[in-house]
DRENDO-1510 file (C-alpha; in Angstrom, 1 decimal, always signed):
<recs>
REC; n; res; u; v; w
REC; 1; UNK; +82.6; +100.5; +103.0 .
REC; 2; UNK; +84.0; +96.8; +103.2 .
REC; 3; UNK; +85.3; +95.6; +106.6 .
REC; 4; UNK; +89.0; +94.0; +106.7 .
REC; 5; UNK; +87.1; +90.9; +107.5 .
REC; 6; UNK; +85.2; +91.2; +103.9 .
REC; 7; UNK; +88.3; +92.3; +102.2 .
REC; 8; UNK; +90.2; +89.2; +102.8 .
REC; 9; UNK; +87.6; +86.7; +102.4 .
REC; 10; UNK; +88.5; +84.9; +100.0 .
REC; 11; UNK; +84.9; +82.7; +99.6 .
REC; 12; UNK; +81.3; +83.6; +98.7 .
REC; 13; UNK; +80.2; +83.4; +102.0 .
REC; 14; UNK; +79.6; +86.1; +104.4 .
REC; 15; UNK; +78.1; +87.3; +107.7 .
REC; 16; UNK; +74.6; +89.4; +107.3 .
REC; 17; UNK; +74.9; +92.7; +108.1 .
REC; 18; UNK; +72.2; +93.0; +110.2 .
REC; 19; UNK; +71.4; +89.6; +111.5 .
REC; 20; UNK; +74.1; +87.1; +112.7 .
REC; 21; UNK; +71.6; +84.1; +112.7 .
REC; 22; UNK; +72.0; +84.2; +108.8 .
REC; 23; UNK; +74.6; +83.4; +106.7 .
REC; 24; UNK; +74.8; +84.9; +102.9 .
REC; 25; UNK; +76.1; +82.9; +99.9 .
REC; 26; UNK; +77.7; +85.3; +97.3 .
REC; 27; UNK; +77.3; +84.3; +93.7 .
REC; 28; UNK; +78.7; +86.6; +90.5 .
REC; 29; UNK; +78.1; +83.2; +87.9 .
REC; 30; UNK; +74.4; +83.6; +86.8 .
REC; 31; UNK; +74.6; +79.6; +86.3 .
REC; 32; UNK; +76.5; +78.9; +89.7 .
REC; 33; UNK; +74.1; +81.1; +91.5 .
REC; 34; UNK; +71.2; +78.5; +89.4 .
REC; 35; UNK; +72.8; +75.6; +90.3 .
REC; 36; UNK; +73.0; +76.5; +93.8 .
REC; 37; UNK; +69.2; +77.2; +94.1 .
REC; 38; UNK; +68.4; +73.9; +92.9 .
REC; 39; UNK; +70.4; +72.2; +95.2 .
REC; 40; UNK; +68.8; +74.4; +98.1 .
REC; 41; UNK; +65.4; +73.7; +96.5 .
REC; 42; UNK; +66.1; +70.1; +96.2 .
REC; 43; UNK; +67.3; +69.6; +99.6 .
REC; 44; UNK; +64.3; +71.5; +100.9 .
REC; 45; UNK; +66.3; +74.8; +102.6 .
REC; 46; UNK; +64.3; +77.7; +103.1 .
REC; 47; UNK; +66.1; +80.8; +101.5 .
REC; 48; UNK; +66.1; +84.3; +100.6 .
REC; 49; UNK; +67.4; +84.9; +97.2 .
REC; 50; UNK; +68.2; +89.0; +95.6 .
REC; 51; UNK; +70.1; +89.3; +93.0 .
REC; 52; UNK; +71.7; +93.5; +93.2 .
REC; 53; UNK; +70.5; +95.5; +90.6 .
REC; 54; UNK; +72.8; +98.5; +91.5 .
REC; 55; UNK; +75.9; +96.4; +90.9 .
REC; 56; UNK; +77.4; +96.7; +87.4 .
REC; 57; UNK; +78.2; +92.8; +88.1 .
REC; 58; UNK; +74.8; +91.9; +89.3 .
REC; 59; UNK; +75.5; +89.4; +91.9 .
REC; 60; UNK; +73.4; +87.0; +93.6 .
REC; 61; UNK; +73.1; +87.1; +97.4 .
REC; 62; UNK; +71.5; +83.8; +99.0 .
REC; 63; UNK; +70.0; +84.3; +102.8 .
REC; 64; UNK; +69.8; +81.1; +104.6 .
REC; 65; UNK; +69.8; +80.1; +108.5 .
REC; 66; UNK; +72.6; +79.5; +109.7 .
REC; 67; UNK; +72.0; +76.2; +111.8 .
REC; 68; UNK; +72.0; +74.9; +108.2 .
REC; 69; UNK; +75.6; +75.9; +107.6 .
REC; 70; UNK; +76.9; +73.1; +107.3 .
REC; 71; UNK; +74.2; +71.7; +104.8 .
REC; 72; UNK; +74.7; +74.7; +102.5 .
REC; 73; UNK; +78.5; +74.7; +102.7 .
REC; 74; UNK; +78.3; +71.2; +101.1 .
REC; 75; UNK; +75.8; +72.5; +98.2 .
REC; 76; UNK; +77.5; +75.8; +97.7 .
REC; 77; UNK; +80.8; +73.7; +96.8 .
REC; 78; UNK; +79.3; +71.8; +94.7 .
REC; 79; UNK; +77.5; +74.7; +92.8 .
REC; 80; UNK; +80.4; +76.2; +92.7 .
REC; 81; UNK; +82.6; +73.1; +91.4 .
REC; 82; UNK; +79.9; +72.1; +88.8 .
REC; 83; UNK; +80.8; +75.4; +86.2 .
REC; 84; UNK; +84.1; +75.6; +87.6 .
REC; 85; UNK; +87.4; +75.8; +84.6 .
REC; 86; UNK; +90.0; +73.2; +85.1 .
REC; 87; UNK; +93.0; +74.3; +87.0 .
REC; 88; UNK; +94.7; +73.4; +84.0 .
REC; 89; UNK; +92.7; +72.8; +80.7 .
REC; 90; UNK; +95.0; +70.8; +78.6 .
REC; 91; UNK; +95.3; +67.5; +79.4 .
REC; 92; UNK; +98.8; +66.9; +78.0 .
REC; 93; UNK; +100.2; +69.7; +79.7 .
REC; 94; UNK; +98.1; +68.0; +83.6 .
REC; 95; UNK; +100.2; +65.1; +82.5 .
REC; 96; UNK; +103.5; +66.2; +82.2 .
REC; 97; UNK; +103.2; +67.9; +85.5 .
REC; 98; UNK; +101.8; +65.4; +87.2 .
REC; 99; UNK; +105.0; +63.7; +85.8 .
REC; 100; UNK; +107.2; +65.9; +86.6 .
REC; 101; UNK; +106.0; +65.8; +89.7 .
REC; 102; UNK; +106.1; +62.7; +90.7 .
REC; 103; UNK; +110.3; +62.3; +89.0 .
REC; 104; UNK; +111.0; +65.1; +91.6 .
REC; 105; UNK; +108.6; +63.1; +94.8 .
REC; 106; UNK; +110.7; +60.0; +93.7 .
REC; 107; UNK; +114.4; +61.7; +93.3 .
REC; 108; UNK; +113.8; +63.2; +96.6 .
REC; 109; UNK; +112.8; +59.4; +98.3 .
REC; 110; UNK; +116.0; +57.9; +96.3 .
REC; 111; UNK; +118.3; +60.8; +98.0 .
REC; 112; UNK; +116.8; +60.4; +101.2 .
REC; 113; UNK; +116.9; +57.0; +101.4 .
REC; 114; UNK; +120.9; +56.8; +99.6 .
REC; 115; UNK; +122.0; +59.5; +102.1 .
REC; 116; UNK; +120.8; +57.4; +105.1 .
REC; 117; UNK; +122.6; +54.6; +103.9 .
</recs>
């Protein structure tokens, strides 16, 4: 049974269950979950690794210390970022909202800046 805390996390970290001097990394991508096991291998972090048999998704689950929190936030963002889609995968379409965008930003200086006057 989840927690409430669980239930609205929405990041693959978590608190152990059983020991509050670890912190657990949650991965579902197989390469993310690679990635990030490289980094921690690279950066010479001691870790537990168990990937969960019993789940139909088979996820990951990373055990690391966690005085090295901030250290494995940093790598866990950029396993995560490295196999991540793009918010947006066609560039045209990026462009004409960054576009858009920015004709709205400027209307709304020119109004502000016309109605002060």
């Amino acid at each position: 049974m989840m927690d409430l805390e669980e239930q609205f996390n929405f990041t693959n970290k978590l608190k152990h269950p059983t020991q509050e001097h670890i912190i657990v990394y949650r991965y579902f991508d197989r390469k993310q979950a690679e990635t990030f096991t490289e980094l921690l291998v690279d950066a010479g972090i001691d870790f537990e690794a168990q990937v969960d048999e019993d789940d139909e998704r088979k996820p990951t689950y990373f055990g690391i210390k966690r005085t090295l929190e901030s250290q494995t936030d940093r790598l866990n963002y950029l396993a995560i970022g490295k196999h991540r889609d793009k918010f947006i995968a066609a560039a045209p379409m990026r462009w004409i909202i960054i576009t858009i965008a920015l004709v709205v930003l400027l209307l709304a200086i020119l109004g502000a800046m016309l109605d002060s006057a």
